[in-house]
VEXFILO-779873 format. One record per residue: residue in three letters; x, y, z of N, C-alpha, C in turn. Coordinates in pm, whole numbers, plus 50000, padded with zeros to 5 digits. Layout:
BEGIN
ALAXYZXYZXYZ;...
This chain:
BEGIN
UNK500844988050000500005000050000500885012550000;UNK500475023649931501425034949890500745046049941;UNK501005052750039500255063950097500765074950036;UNK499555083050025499875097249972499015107250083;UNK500125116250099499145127850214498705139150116;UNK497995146850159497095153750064496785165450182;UNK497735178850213497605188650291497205198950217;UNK495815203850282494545211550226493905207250159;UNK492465211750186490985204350085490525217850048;UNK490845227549973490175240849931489785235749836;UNK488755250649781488325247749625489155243449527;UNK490175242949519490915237949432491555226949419;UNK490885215849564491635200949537490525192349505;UNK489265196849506488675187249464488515178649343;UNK489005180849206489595169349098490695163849118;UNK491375168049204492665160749270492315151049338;UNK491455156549445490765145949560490165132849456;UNK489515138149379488755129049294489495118149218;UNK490675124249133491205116649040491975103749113;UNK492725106749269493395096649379492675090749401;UNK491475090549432490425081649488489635071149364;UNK489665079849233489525068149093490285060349125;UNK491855063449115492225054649068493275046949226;UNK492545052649331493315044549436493655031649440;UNK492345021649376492235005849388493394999249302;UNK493365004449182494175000249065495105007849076;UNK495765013649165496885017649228498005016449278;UNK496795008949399497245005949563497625018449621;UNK496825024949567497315040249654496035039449854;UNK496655043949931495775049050047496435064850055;UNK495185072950068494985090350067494245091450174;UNK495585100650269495095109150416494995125450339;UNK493805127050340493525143250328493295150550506;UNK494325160650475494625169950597494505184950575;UNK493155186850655493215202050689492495207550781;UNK492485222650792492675228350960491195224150989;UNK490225225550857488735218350854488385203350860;UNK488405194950984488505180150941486905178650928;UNK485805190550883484155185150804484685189150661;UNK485585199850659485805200550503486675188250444;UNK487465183850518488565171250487487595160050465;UNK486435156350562485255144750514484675146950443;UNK483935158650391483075159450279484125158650098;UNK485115160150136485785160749955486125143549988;UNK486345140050130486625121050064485045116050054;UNK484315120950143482695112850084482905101250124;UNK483525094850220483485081650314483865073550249;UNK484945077850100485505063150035486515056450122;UNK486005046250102487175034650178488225034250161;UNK489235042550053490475042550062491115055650092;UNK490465061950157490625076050258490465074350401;UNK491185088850413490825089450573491325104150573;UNK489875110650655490295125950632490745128250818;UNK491985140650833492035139350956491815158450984;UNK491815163051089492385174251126493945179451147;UNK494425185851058495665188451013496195205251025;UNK496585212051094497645223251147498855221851097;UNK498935223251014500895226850954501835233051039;UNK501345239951157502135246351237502435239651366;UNK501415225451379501785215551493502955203451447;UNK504465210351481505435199951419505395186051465;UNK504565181551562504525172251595504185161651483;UNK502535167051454502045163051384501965162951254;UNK502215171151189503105173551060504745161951061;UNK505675158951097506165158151097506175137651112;UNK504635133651214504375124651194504205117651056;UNK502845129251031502365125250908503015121450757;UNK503725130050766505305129350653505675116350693;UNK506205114150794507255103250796506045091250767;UNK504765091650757503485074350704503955077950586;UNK503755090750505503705091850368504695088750262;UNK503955082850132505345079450054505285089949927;UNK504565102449997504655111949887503875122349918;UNK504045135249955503505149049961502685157349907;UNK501315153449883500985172949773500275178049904;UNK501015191749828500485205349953499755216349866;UNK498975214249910497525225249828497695234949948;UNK498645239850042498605251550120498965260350047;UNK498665274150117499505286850027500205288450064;UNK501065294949918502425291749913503595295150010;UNK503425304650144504185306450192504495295650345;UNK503135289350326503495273050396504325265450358;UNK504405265850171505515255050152506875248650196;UNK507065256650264508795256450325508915248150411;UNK508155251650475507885244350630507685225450590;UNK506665225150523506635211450479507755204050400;UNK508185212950280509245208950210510775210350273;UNK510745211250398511755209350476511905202750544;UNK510705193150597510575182450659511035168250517;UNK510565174150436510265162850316511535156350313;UNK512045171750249513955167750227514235158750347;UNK514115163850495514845158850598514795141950596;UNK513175138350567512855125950620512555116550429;UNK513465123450317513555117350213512085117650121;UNK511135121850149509985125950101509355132349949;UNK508845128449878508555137949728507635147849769;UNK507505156849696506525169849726505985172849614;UNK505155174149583503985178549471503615193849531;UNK503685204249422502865220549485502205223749394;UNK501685233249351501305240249206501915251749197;UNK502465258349330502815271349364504625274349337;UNK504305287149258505765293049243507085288449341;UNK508125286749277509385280749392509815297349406;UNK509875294749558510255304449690511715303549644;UNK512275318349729513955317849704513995305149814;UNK513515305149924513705296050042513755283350018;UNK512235283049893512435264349879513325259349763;UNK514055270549711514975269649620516535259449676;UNK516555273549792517945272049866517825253849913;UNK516595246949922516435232549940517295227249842;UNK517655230149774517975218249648518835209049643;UNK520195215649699521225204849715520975196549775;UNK520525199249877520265187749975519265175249965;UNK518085181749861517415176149805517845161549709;UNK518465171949618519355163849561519915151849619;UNK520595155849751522065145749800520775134049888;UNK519445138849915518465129349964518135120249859;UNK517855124449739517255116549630515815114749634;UNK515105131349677514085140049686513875146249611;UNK512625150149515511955156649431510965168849510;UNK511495180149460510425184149525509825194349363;UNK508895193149348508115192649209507195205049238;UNK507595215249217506605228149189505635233649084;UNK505265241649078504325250248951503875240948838;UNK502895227748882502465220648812500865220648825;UNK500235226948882499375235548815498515232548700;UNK498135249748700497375255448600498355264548543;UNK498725275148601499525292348565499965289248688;UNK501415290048714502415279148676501595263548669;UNK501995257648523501905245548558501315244048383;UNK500345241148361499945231948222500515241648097;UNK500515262048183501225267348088502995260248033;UNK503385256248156505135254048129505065242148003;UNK503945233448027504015217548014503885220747837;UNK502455231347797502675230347671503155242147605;UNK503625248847663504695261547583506085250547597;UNK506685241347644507865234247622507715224247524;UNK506695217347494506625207247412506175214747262;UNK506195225947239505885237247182507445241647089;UNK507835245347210509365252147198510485243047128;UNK510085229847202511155216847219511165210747087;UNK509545211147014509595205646850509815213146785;UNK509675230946774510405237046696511725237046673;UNK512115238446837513955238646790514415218846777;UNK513865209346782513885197646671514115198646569;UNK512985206746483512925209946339514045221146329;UNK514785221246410515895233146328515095248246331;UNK514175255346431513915263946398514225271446558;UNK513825285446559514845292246647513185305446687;UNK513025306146823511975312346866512485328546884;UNK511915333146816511515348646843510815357646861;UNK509575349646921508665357647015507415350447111;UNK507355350147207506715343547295505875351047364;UNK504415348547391503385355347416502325344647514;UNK502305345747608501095337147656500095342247778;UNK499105341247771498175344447866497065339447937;UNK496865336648044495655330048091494775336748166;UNK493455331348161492675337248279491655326248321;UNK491375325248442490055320448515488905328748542;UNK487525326848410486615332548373485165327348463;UNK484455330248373482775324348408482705323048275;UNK482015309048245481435303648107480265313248073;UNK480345315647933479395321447884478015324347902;UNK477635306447924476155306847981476075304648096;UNK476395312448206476435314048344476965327248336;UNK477225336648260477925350348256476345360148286;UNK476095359448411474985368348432475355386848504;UNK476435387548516476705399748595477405414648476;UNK477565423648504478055435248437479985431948436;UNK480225425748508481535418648518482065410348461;UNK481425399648406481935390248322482785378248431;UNK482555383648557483645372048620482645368248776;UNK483095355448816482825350848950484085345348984;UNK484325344449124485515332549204485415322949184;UNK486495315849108486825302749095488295298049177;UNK488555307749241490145302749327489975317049426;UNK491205312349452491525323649590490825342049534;UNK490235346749639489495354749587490315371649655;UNK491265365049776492725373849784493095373149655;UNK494035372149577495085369849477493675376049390;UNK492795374149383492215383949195492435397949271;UNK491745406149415491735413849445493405424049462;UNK494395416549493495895417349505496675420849355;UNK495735412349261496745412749161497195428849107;UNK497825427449004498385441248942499405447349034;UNK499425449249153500265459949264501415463449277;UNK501935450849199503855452749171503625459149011;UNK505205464948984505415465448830505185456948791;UNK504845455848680505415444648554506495448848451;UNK507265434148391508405441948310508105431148210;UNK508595431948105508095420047980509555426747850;UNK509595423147783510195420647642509615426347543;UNK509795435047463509385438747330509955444247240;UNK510105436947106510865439447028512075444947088;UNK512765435247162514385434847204514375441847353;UNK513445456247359514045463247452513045458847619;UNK513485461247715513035463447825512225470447857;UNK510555467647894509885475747923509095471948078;UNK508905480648127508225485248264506615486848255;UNK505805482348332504375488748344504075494248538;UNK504235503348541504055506448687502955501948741;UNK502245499748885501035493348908500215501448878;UNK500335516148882498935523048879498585524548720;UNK499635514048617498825514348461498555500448426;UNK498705491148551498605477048503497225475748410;UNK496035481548478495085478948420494405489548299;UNK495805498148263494945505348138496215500948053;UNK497185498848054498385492747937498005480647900;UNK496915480247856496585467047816495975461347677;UNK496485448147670496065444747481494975433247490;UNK494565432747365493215426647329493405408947278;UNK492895401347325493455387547305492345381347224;UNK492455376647105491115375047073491655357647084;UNK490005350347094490105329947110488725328847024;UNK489175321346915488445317846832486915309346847;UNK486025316846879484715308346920484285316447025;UNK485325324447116484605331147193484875346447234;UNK485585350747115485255360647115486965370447199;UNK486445382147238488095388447221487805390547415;UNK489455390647445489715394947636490715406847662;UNK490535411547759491115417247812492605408347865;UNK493615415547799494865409347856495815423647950;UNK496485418848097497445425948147498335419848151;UNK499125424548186500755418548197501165413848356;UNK501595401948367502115396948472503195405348557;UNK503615399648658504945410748718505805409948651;UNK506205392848644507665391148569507625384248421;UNK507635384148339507705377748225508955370848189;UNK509885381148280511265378248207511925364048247;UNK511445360248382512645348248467512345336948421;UNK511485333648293511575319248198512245319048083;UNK512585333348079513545332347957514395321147903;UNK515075321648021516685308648051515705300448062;UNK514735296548143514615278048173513845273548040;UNK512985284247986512245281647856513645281047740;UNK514745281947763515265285847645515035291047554;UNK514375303247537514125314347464514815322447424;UNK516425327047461517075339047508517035346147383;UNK517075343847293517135349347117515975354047082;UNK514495351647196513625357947155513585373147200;UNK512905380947077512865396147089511635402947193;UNK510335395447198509585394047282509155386347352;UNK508965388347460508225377747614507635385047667;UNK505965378247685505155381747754504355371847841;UNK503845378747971503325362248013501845377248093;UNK500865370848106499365381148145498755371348154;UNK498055376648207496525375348274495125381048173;UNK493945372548215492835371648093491955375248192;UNK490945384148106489785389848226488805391448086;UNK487615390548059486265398348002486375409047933;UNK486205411047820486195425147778486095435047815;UNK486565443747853486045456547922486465454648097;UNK486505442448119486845442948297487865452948309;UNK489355454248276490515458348314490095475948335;UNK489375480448244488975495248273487825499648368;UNK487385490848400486105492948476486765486948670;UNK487915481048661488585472348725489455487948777;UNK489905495448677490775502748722490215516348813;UNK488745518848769488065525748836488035526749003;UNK488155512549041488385509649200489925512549238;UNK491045506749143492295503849188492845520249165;UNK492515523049118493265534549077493015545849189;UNK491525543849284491215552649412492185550249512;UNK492565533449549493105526349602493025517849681;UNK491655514049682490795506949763490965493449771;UNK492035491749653492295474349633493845469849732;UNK494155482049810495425482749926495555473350035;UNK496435470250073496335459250170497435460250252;UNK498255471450256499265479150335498815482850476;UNK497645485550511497205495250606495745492150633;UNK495465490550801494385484550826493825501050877;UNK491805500150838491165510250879490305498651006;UNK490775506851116489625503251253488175506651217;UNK486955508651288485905506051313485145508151186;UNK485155499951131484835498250943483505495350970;UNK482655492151069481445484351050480545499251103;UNK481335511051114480455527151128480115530051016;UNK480835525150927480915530550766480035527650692;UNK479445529650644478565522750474479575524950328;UNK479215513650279480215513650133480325527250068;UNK479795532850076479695546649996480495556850070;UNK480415556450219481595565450289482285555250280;UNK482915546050279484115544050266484735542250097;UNK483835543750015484545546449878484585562449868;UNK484275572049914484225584549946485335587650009;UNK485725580850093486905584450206488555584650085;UNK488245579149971489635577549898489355589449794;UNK488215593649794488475603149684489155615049723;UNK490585619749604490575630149673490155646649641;UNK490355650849718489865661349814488855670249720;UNK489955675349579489505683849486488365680149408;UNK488135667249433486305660949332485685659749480;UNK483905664349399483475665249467482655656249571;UNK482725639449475482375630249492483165616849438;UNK482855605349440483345593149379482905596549177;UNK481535602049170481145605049048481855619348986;UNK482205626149026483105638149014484385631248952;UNK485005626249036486335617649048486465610248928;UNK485285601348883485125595548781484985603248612;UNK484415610648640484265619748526485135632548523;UNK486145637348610487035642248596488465641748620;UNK488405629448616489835620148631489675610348541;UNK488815603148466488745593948426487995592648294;UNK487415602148295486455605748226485115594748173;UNK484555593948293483755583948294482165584348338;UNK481375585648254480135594248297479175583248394;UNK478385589248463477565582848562476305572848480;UNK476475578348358475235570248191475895555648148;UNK477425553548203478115548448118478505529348164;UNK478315523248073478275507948119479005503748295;UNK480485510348260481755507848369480745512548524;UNK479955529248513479615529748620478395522648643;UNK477745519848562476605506548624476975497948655;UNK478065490348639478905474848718479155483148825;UNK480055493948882480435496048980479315498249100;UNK478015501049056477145506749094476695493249138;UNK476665480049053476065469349034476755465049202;UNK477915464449196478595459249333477945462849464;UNK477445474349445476745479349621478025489549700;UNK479095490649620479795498349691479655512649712;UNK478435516249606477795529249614476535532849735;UNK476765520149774475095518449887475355525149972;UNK474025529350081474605531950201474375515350323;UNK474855505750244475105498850336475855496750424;UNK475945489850562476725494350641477725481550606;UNK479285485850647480405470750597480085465850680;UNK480085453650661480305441550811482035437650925;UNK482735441350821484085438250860484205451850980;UNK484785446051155484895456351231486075462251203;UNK487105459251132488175466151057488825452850976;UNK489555464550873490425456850763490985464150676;UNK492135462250605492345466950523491335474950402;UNK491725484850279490905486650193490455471650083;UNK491855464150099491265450549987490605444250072;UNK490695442450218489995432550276488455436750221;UNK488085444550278486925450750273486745453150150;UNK486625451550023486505451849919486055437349898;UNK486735427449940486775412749907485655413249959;UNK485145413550087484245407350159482925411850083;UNK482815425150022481795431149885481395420549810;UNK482735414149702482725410149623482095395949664;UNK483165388949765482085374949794480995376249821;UNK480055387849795478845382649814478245382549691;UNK479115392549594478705391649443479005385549294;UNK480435383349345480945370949236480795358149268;UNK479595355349305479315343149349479205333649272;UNK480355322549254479625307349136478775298949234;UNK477515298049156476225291049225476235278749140;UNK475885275149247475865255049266475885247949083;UNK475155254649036475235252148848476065259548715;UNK476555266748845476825272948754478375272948698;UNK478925273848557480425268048517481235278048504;UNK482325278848539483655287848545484215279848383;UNK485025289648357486055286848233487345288648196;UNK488295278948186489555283648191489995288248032;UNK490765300548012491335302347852492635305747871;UNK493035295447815494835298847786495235302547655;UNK496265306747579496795310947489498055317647496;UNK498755306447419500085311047364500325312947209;UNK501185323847198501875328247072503555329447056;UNK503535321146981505015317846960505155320046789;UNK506085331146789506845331746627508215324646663;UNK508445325346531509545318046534510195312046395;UNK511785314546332511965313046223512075300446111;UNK512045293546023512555282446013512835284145856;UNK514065275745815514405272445678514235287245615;UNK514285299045613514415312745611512665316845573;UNK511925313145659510275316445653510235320645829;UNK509255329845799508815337245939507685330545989;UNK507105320146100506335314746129505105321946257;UNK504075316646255503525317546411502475308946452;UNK502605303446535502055292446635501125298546731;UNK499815296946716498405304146792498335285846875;UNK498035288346996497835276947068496795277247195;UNK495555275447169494715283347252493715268447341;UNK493775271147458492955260847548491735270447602;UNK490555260747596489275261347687489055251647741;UNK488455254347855488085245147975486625250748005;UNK485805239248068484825246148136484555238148254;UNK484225242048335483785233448490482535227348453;UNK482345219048548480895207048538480235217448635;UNK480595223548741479605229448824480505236848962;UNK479725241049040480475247849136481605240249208;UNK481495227549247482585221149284483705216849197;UNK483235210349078484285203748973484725218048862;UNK484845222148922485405238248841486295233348731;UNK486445241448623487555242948515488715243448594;UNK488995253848721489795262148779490435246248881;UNK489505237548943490045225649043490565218248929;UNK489835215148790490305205448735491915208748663;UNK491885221148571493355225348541494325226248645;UNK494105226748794495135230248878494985219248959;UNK494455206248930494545191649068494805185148934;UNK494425181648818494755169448727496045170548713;UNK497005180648655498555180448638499345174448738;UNK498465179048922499615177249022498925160149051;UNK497865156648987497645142249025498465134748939;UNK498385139048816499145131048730500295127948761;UNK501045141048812502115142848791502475131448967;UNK502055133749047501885124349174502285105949113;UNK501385104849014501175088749011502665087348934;UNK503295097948869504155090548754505205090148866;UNK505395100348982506445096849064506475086349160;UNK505215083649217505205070349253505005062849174;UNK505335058849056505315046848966506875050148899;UNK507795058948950509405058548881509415066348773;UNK508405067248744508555073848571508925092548597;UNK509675094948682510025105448700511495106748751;UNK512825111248714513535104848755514385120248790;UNK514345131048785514455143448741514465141548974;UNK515455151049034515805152449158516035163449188;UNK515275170249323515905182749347514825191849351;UNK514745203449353513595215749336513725216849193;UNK512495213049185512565211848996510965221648943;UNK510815221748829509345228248756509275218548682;UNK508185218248571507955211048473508015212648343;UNK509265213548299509635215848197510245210248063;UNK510375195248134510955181648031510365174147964;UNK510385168647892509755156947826509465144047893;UNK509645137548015509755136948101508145139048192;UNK508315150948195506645159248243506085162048130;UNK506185172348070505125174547932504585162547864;UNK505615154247812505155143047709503935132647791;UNK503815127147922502735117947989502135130748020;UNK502365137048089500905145248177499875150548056;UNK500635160347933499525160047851498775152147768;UNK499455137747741498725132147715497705121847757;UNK497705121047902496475119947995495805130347967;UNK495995144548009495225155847997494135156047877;UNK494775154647759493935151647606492945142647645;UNK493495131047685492645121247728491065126047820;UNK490745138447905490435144747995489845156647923;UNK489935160347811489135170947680490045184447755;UNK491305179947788492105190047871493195192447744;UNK492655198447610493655194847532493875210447409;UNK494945210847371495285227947307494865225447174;UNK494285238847074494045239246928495045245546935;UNK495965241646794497275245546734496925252946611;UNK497065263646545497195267246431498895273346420;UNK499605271846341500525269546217500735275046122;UNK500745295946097500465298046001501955303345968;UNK502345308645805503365319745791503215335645784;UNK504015338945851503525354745858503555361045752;
């Protein structure tokens, strides 16, 4: 029997939870799911017999430290700044680690040792990090086969709401952490274009932005990530003139998006005390400043955005114009923003989220100028089996079974970037309607 621990049951492990428990029998896998919720840990196993959900604290080394040493293999669905803690036990006691989440400088500095254990510890396998690496490399890897040489790389994703469930002025509901949509943009971004180095400061993340069109459904809003640049080297790209890596939102979101961020309400620097005196409207009032006379002032003379106009009916749509009173007795401006939104980007029990990826890769060959459009859709079965659980638990399940079955041989703090990973995981994935349209044209 081959135990696998399984730390955290959020929205996002449940096709994970699912796919271990298919195929536990014809396995021989046994799955302990652990988290700080042991009714949320029973309800994603559903009383299968080859589970056992417990109550799990990452911060009780006792018990953490137990649990590792039953297991013959790690995934940690915690956020990401838990990872360390676990993946330091892993290394110690010889352990594999499955994450989806970006490698830390910290869980970096693991490696040697990793190494000298003959420990994997397997990151950004995923969705964004993760199915992006798997097929932008098997991408990259047959061009330069064929003798051809990449000079421009473009890719973008977003976690949407399917079309027919798109009932709001927004175009979007929560399908993952609903911190991180509210957070995003706040750092620079820097990206590649045509050779030179360029910058987007946070307060233009959401108006420097380009138009992504996906064939069947129509055109998105694309921004630019923080970093684009630090896959250069592992993608082997360096000869390309552009790199871009963004984020996918709804037509029109990013400007109607910037209306809030740009007051600054999406901040998370600085907590406001007795927030529950306030109603949404004084506290979106409280950021305007001084010289408008209102939030609608502000808008139409900063922004130029009339009170007639689509952007201010979504904003209006939110309730942040109400005089309702906040519930939060203090919080930050994003806290209190979030707590808005969960009551309004709500995915209801039927309703399907959608994942869209897309990469663009030029690139030269035999003296012809090429480009490679490579575009994924996903859609969720329903509020639990999300697009968003299935792209971000099928890669790290897959990727789970091939290391307990050897077929992974790669040691150390690694990503997924080999043939190795790309070549099996996507082609389970295909298998799973988890699969990319390629077009192939010359420029």
């Amino acid at each position: 029997m081959r135990k696998i621990l399984l730390i955290g049951a959020g929205r996002s492990a449940s096709s994970l939870i699912k796919y271990l428990l298919e195929n536990a029998a014809a396995e021989n896998w046994e799955l302990t799911v652990g988290d700080i919720s042991l009714d949320l840990a029973k309800q994603k196993i559903n009383n299968h017999p080859k589970a056992t959900a417990i109550a799990f604290d990452v911060n009780n080394e006792n018990q953490r430290i137990l649990e590792i040493k039953q297991a013959d293999i790690i995934i940690s669905m915690l956020p990401a700044l838990m990872h360390y803690t676990v993946a330091k036990d892993c290394v110690t006691y010889k352990k594999n680690l499955v994450t989806a989440s970006y490698v830390s400088k910290e869980l970096a500095a693991l490696n040697d040792e990793a190494v000298k254990n003959g420990v994997l510890l397997l990151n950004e396998i995923g969705l964004d990090p993760g199915i992006d690496h798997l097929s932008a490399m098997q991408v990259i890897n047959n061009i330069k086969k064929a003798g051809g040489e990449i000079t421009s790389f473009k890719s973008h994703c977003g976690g949407l709401v399917a079309p027919e469930s798109n009932d709001n002025p927004w175009g979007y509901k929560f399908s993952w952490n609903p911190r991180n949509v509210i957070l995003a943009g706040q750092t620079t971004a820097q990206y590649l274009h045509k050779g030179k180095l360029h910058f987007i400061p946070y307060n233009r993340i959401f108006t420097d932005t380009e138009t992504i069109e996906i064939e069947g459904y129509g055109k998105f809003d694309a921004y630019a990530n923080r970093d684009s640049l630090s896959y250069i080297q592992p993608y082997g790209i360096e000869n390309a003139k552009t790199v871009l890596r963004g984020t996918l939102r709804e037509a029109d979101f990013c400007s109607k998006w910037n209306c809030l961020s740009s007051l600054g309400i999406t901040d998370d620097t600085f907590t406001i005390e007795n927030t529950n005196k306030f109603t949404y409207r004084e506290f979106i009032e409280s950021f305007v400043p001084s010289k408008y006379n209102s939030f609608e002032d502000f808008l139409d003379k900063q922004l130029h955005i009339s009170v007639s106009s689509d952007k201010y009916k979504a904003i209006e749509w939110l309730g942040i114009l109400s005089g309702k009173k906040i519930t939060l007795a203090k919080g930050t401006p994003a806290q209190i923003l979030q707590s808005l939104l969960e009551t309004k980007w709500v995915l209801n029990p039927l309703d399907k989220d959608m994942i869209v990826m897309q990469h663009q890769f030029e690139y030269s060959l035999k003296k012809t100028h090429r480009k490679i459009t490579s575009s994924l859709i996903v859609k969720g079965d329903d509020q639990t089996y999300t697009a968003m659980a299935k792209t971000v638990g099928l890669p790290m399940a897959i990727a789970t079974k091939l290391i307990l079955n050897n077929k992974i041989k790669t040691k150390g703090v690694a990503i997924p970037l080999t043939e190795e990973f790309y070549n099996p995981i996507l082609s389970e994935l295909s298998k799973r309607e988890i699969t990319f349209n390629e077009k192939d044209v010359t420029k």
